[in-house]
Structure formats: structure tokens, C-alpha cells
ROFI-657520 format. One record per residue (C-alpha): residue number from 1; residue in three letters; x, y, z. Coordinates in steps of 0.2 Angstrom, whole numbers, plus 2048, in hexadecimal, padded with zeros to 3 digits. Each point is the difference from the previous one (the first is absolute). Example, Ala and Ser with C-alpha at 12.3 -4.5 7.8 and 13.67 -1.06 7.14 Angstrom:
residues 2
+-----+--------+-----+-----+-----+
: num : residu :  c1 :  c2 :  c3 :
+-----+--------+-----+-----+-----+
:   1 :    ALA : 83E : 7EA : 827 :
:   2 :    SER : 806 : 811 : 7FD :
+-----+--------+-----+-----+-----+
This chain:
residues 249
+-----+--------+-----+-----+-----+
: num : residu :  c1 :  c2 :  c3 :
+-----+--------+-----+-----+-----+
:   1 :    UNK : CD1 : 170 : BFC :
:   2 :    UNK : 804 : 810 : 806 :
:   3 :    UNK : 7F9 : 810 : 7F9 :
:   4 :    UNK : 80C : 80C : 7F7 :
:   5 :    UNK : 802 : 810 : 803 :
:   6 :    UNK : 80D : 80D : 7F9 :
:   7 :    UNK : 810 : 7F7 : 805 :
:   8 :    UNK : 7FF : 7F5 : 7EF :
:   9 :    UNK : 80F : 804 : 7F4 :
:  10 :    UNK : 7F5 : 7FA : 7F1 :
:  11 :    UNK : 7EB : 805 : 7FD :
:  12 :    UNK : 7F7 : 7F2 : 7F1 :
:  13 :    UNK : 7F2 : 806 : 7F5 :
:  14 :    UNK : 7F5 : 7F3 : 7F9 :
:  15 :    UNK : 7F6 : 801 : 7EF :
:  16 :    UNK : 7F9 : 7F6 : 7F3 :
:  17 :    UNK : 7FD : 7FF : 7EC :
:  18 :    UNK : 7F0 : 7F4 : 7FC :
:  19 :    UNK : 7F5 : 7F7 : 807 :
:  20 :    UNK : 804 : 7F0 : 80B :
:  21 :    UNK : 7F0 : 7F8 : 7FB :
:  22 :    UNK : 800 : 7F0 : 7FB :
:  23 :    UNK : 7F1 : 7FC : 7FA :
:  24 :    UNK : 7FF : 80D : 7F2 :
:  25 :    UNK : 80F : 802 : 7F8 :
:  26 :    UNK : 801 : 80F : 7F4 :
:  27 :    UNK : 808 : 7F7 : 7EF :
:  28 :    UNK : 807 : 813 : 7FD :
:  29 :    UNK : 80B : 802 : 80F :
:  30 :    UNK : 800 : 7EE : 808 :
:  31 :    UNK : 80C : 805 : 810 :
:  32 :    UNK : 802 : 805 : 810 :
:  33 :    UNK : 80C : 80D : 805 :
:  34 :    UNK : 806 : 802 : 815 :
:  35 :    UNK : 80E : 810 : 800 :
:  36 :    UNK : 807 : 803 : 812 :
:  37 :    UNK : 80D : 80F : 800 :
:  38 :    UNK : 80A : 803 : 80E :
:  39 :    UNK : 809 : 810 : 803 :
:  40 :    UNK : 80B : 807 : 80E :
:  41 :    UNK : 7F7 : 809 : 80D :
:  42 :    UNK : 80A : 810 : 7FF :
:  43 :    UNK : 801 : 7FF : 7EB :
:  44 :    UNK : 7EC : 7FD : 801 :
:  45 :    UNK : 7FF : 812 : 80B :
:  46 :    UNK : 80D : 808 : 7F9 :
:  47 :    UNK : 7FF : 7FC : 7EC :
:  48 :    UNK : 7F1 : 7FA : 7FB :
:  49 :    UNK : 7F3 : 80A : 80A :
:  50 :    UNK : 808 : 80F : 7FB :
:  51 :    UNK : 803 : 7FC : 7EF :
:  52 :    UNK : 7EF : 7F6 : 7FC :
:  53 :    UNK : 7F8 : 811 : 807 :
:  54 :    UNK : 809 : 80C : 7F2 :
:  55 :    UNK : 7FB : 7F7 : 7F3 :
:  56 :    UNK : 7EF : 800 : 806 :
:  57 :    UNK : 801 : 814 : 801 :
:  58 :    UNK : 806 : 800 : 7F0 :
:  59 :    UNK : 7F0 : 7F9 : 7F7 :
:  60 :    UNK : 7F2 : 804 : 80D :
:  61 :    UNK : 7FC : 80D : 80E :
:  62 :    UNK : 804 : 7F5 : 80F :
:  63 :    UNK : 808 : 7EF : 802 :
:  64 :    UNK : 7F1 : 7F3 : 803 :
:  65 :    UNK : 7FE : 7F9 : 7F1 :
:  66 :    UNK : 806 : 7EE : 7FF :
:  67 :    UNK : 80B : 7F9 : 7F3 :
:  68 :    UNK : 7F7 : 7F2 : 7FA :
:  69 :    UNK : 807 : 7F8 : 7F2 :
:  70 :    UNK : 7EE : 7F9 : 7F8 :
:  71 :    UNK : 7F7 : 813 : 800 :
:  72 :    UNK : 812 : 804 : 7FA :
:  73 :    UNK : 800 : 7F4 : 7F2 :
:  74 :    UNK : 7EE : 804 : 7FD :
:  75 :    UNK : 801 : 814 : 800 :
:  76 :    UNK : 7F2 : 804 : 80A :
:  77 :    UNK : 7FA : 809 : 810 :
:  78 :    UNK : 810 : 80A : 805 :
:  79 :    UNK : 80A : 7F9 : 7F4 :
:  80 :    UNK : 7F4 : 805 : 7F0 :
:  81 :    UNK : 80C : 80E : 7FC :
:  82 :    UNK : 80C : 7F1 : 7FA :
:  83 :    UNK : 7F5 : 7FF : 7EF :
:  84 :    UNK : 80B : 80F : 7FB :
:  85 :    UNK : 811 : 7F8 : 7FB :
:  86 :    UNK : 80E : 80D : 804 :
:  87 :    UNK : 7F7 : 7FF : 814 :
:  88 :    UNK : 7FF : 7ED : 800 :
:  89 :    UNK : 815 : 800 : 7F7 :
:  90 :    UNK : 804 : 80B : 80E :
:  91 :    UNK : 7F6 : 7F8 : 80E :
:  92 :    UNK : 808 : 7EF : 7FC :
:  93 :    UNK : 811 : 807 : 800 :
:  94 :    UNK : 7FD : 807 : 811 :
:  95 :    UNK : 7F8 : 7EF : 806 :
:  96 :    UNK : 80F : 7F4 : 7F9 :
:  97 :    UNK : 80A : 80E : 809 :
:  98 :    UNK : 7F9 : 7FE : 80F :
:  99 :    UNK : 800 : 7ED : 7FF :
: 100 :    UNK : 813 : 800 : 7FD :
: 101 :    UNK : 807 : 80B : 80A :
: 102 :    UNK : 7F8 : 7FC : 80F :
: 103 :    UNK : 80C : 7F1 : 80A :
: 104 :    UNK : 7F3 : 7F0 : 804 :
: 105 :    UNK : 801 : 7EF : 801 :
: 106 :    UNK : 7F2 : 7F6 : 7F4 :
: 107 :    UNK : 7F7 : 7F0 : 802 :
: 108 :    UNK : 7F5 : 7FB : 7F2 :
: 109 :    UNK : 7F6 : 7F0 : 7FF :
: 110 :    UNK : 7F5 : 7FB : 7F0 :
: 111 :    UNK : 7F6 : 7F1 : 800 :
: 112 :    UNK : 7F9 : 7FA : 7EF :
: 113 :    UNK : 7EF : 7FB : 805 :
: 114 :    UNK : 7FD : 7F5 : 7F1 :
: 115 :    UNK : 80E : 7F6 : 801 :
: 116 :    UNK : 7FE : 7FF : 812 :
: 117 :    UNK : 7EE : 7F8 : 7FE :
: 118 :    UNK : 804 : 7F5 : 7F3 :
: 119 :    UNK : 80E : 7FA : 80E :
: 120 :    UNK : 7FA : 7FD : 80D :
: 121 :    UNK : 7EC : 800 : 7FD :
: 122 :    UNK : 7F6 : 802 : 811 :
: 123 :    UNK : 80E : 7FE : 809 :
: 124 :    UNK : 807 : 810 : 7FA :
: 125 :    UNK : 804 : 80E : 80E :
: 126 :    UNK : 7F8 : 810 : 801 :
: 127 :    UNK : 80B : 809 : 7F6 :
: 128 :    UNK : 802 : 811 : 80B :
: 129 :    UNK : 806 : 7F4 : 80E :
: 130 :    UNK : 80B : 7F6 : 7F5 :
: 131 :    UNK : 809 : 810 : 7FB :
: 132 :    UNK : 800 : 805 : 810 :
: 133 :    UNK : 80A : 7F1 : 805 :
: 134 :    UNK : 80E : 802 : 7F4 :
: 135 :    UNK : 800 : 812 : 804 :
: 136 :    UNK : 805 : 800 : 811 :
: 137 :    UNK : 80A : 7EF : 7FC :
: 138 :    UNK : 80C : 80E : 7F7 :
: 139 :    UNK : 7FC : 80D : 80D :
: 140 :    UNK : 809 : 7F5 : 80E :
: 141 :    UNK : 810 : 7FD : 7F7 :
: 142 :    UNK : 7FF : 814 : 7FD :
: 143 :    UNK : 800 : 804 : 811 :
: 144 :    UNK : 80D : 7F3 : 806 :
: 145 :    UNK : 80B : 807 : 7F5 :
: 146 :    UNK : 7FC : 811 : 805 :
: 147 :    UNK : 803 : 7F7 : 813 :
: 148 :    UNK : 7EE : 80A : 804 :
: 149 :    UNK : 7F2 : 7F6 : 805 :
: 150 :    UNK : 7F4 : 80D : 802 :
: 151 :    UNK : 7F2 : 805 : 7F0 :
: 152 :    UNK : 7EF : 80A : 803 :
: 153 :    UNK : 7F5 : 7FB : 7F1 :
: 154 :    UNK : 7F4 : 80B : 7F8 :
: 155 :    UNK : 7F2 : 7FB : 7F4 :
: 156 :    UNK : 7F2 : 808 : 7F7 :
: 157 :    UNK : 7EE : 7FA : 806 :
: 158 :    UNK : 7F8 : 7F8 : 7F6 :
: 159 :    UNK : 7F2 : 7FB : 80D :
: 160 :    UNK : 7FB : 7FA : 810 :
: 161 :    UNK : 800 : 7EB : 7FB :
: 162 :    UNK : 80D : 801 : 7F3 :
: 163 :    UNK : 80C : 80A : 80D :
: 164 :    UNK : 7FC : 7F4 : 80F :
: 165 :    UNK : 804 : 7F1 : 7F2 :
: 166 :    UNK : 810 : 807 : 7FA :
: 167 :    UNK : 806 : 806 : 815 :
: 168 :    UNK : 7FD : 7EE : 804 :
: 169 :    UNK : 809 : 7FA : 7F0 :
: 170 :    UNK : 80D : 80E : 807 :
: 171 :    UNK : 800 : 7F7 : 812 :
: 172 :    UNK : 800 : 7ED : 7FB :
: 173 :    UNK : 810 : 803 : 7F5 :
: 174 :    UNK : 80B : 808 : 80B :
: 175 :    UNK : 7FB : 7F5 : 80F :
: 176 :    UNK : 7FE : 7ED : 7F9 :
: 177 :    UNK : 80C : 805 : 7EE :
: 178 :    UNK : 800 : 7FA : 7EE :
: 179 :    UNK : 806 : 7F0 : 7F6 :
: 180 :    UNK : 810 : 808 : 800 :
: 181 :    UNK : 803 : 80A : 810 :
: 182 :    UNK : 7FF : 7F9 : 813 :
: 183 :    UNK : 7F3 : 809 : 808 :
: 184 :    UNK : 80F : 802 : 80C :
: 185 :    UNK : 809 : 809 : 7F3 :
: 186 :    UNK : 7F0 : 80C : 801 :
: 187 :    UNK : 800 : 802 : 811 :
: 188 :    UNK : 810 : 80A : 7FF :
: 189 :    UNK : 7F6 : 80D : 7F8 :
: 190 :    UNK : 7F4 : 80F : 809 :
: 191 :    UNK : 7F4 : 803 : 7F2 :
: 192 :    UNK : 7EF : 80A : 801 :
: 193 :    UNK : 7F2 : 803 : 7F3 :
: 194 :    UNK : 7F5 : 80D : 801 :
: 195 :    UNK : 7F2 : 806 : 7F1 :
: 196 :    UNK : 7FC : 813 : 7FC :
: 197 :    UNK : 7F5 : 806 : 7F2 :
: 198 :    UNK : 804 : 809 : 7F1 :
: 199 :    UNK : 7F9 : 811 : 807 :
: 200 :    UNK : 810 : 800 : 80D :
: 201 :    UNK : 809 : 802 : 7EF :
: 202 :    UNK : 811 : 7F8 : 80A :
: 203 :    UNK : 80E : 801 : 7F3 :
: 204 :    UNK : 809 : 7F0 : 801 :
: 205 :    UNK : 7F1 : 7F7 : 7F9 :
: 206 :    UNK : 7FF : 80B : 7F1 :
: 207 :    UNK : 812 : 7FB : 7FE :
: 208 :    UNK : 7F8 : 7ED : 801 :
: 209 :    UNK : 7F2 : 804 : 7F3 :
: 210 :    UNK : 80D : 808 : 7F4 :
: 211 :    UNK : 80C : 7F1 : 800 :
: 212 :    UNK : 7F1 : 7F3 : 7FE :
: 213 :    UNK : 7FC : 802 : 7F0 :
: 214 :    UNK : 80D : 803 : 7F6 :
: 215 :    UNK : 805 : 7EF : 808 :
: 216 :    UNK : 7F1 : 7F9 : 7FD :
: 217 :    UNK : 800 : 805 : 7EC :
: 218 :    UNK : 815 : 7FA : 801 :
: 219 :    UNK : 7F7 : 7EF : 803 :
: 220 :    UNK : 7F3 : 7FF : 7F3 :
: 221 :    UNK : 80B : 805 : 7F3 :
: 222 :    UNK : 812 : 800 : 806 :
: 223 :    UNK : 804 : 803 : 7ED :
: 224 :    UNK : 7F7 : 810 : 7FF :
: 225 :    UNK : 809 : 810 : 804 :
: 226 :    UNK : 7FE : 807 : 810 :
: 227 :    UNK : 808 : 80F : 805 :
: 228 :    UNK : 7F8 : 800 : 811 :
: 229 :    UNK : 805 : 7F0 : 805 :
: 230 :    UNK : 812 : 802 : 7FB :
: 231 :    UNK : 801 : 80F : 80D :
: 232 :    UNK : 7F8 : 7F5 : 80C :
: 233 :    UNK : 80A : 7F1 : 800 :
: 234 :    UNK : 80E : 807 : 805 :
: 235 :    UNK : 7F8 : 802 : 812 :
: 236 :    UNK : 7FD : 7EF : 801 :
: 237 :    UNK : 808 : 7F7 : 810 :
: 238 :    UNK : 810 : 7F6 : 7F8 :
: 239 :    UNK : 805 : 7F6 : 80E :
: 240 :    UNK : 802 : 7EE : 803 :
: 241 :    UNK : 7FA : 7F1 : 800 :
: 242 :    UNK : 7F1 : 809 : 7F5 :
: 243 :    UNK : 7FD : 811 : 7FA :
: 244 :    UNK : 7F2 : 80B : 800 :
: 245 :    UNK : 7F8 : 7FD : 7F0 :
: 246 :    UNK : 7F2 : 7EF : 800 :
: 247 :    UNK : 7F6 : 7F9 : 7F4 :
: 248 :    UNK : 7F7 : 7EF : 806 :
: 249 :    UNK : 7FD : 7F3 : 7F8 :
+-----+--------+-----+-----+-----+
């Protein structure tokens, strides 16, 4: 596998919702969420940096703050000013904005740890690698119909050991493939992983964090209104034989 350097059409960022434990299983929010969204190189440079970094001007005085949904949610550290409710209206409005107008493609994967237990017992996969798997299951028929076989991967650290387990995850999938796609198949693609921290404050995988949840909650209670997740959706990859939306089992 070849490394990739700025020849790719498309660039992936890789984020998560939960935990992918399975040995303690939070009864309040029993998933685990993998979002990978992949932009256009050129509308990655040319829409998002730019725009992501004026609405960072516009609340703070300099653009290093992260957008991350859970201090978002929580209104604390940079986002404490949220506690007053015409900021937090307008800072939502500007975030959904973002979100929508911003042209990606959007791979969601939820697995519902629980039920996946009570499936398939010790035998049950690792459920970050599982997502993985039908992530870039979707990812391959994305870019054969995009005829591009090229896609640099970036993914927040989360770690020296969890990294290197997930990279090898990475690596086994695309060179010995799934129960449903021929490691040949795979083979067609030149993929690469690589992990940066949070402090890089790297766009695309704030764009990951802020689709993973409102997912994540879509899945809990799909019945419950969620405005966030119907802007989301409509970014999700629609092409065939599966889209880009998974919940397993």
C-alpha cells in the first residue's frame, strides 16, 4: 500500500460517538458510533477551511477552538457562553448552516452493543473494527462509482495501542477483505490511515464529530425529533448496493 500524498481527489476524516467497550456497557447510551466523511480535496481547501474559520472569528478571538459536539452539548469550557439562549439559538443556526451547505459525502455506522452481545456472546467483534468493516465495505462501492481508487484517511488519536489496533484493523480489511467483499475487490483501492490529535484542531474531523451524534441520538430514539440529524442525512452516501447509513445488528 502506497502512501498518499496530495494527488487524491477525495480526503476521509474518521470520528466516533461512544465507547466501543464491551465489557461495560452504559445502559444510558448502549452504542457505538464510527462517522467517516469524505470531502473533495479542492471543496475541503476552498469551502470549508475558510468557512469553518469565520465562524470561529465570529464567537472567539482566533480560530483554535474545536467544535466538539459533547462540550457543545454540555456548555462548557469555550462553549460556556451557550448557557445564554439567544447565543446558543444563533450559534446552532450557524453550526446546521455550516453542516448544510458544505458539499460531503457521509458514512455513518452505529452498532447497538447490547444487542450485539446478546447475539453473539463472546464471539462478538470488537465493535470499532466491526464498524470499521462495513464502513469501508460502503467506502469501496463509493469510490468505484466515483471511478477513484485513491482515499488518504485521517482519524483522531485516541492513543498509542488503540491506534496501532485499529491501523492494523485498517490494514487486515483492505488486504484479506470482509464476508462480503473479496479482498481482491479491496486491492483495487490505495487507502492510508493516519492519526492526529485534537490540539491539530484538523476540520474535517470536527465535521465527523458533529455528524456522530445527532446519528447516534437518531438511533436511540429514532422517534424523537431531531433537527440535527435531519440536516445530516441528507449527506449520507446513497449509492448502491448499500448506502451510507448502518445500524448492526
Amino acid at each position: 500500500m502506497n502512501n498518499i500524498g496530495g494527488d487524491s481527489k477525495f480526503i476521509g476524516f474518521l470520528d466516533e460517538c461512544g465507547d466501543h467497550s464491551m465489557e461495560k456497557i452504559d445502559q444510558d447510551f448502549p452504542l457505538f458510533v464510527l462517522a467517516l466523511v469524505i470531502f473533495e480535496r479542492k471543496v475541503y481547501a476552498e469551502q470549508l477551511i475558510p468557512k469553518l474559520g469565520v465562524l470561529k472569528l465570529k464567537y472567539w478571538i482566533h480560530e483554535g477552538v474545536n467544535l466538539h459536539s459533547r462540550e457543545i452539548r454540555k456548555q462548557v469550557g469555550p462553549f460556556s457562553f451557550l448557557h445564554h439562549p439567544q447565543k446558543r439559538r444563533q450559534f446552532m443556526a450557524d453550526i446546521n448552516e455550516l453542516v448544510e451547505s458544505i458539499p460531503f459525502t457521509l458514512f455513518v455506522t452505529g452498532i447497538q452493543k447490547m444487542k450485539h452481545q446478546e447475539k453473539y456472546g463472546v464471539h462478538a467483534t470488537n465493535p470499532y473494527e466491526l464498524a470499521l468493516e462495513f464502513t469501508l465495505e460502503r467506502v469501496l462501492y463509493f469510490l468505484w462509482g466515483e471511478k477513484e481508487f485513491q482515499l488518504p484517511i485521517v482519524a483522531e488519536a485516541r492513543g498509542k495501542q488503540e491506534d496501532k489496533s485499529l491501523e492494523l484493523a485498517f490494514l487486515r480489511i483492505l488486504s484479506s477483505g470482509t464476508r462480503f467483499v473479496k479482498a481482491e475487490d479491496f486491492k483495487t483501492l490505495n487507502c492510508s490511515i493516519v492519526f492526529r490529535s485534537k490540539r491539530d484542531n484538523i476540520g474535517g474531523i470536527q465535521m465527523a464529530d458533529l455528524c456522530a451524534y445527532p446519528c447516534a441520538r437518531h438511533i436511540l430514539d429514532w422517534k424523537k425529533p431531531n433537527p440535527a440529524f435531519d440536516i445530516v442525512q441528507k449527506h449520507f452516501y446513497a449509492g448502491t448496493p448499500h448506502g451510507g447509513f448502518k445500524t448492526f445488528p
